[in-house]
VMD Tcl script that draws the C-alpha trace (Angstrom):
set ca {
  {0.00 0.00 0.00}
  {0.94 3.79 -0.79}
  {2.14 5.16 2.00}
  {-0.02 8.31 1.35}
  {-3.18 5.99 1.24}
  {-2.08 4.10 4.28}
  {-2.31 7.56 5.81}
  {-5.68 8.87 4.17}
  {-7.36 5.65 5.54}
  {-6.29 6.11 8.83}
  {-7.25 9.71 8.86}
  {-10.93 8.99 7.89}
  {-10.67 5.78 9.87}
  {-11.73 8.17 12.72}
  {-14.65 10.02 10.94}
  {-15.82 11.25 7.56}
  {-13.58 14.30 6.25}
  {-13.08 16.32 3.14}
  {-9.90 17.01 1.27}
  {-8.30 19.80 3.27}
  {-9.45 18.11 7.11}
  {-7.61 15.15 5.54}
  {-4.34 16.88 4.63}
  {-3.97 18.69 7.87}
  {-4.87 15.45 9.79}
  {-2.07 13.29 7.37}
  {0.54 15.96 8.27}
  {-0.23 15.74 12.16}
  {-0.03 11.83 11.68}
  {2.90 11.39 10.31}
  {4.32 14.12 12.65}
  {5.15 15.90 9.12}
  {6.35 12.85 7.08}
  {3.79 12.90 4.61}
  {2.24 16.43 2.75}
  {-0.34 15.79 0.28}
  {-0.19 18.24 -2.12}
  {-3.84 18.98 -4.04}
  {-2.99 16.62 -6.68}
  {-1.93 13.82 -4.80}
  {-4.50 13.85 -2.38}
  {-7.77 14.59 -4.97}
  {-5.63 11.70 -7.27}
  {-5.73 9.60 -4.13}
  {-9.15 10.17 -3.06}
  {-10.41 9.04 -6.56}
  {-8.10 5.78 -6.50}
  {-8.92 4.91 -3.34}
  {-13.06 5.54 -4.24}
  {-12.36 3.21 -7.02}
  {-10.80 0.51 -4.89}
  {-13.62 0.89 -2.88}
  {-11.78 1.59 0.30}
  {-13.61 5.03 0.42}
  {-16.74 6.62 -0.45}
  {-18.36 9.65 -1.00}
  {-20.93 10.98 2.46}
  {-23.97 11.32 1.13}
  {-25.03 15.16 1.27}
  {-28.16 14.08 3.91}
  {-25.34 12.46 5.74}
  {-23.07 14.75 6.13}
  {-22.14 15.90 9.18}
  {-24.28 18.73 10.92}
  {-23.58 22.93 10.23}
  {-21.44 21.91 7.10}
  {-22.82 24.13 4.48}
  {-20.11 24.36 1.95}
  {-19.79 22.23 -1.06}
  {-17.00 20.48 0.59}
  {-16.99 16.78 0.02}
  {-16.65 14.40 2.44}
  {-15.22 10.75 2.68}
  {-15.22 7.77 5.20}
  {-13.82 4.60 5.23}
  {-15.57 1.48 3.63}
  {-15.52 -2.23 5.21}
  {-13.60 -2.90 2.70}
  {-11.11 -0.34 3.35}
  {-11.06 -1.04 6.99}
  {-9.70 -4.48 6.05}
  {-7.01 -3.42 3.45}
  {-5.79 -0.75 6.49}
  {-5.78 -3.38 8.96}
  {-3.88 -6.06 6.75}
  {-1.38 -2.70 6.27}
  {-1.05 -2.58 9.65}
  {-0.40 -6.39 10.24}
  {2.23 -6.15 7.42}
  {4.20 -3.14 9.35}
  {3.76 -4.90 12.49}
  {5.53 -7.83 11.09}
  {8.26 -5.63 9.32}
  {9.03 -4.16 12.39}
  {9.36 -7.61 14.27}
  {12.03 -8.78 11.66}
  {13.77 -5.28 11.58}
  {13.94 -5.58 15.64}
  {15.14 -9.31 15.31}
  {17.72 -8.45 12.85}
  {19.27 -5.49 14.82}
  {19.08 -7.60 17.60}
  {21.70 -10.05 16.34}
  {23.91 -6.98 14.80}
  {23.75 -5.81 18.19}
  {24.89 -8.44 19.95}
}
mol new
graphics top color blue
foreach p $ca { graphics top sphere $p radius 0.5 }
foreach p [lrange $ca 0 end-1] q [lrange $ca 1 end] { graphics top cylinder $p $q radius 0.2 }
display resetview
């Protein structure tokens, strides 16, 4: 997985945002790793809509007082999977890593 997309999921893992919630909340993930610039993050958004690991809110879902024409995203089940299988493969990358320094540091 992208790790742009790795951190869109996770943002909207936590609620439904729109594009420029998402690229402030990326930045403060990755303790300013990762900046999504407009046309990664719209490209993203649209690949990961087509993957089906995000959709569109509704606009009579949307989340109360927003009146702009800002469009909003939240995770699918779908999505939720392919983020937690991410986070299985890190987990396990980071065992080996550990393992391997281990020995160097012995």
């Amino acid at each position: 997985m992208k790790a742009h997309w790795f951190f869109i999921l996770l943002s909207v893992s936590a609620a439904p945002r729109y594009g420029t919630a998402i690229q402030d909340d990326v930045r403060e993930l990755s303790d300013g790793g990762v900046r999504l610039w407009p046309a990664t993050l719209y490209g993203s958004l649209e690949e990961l809509v087509e993957q089906k690991w995000l959709e569109e809110v509704p606009d009579d879902e949307r989340p109360e007082g927003i009146i702009g024409r800002e469009r909003f995203y939240r995770i699918t089940r779908v999505g939720r999977a392919a983020l937690e299988r991410e986070c299985l493969r890190m987990e396990s990358l980071a065992r080996v890593a550990r393992a391997r320094l281990s020995l160097l540091g012995a």
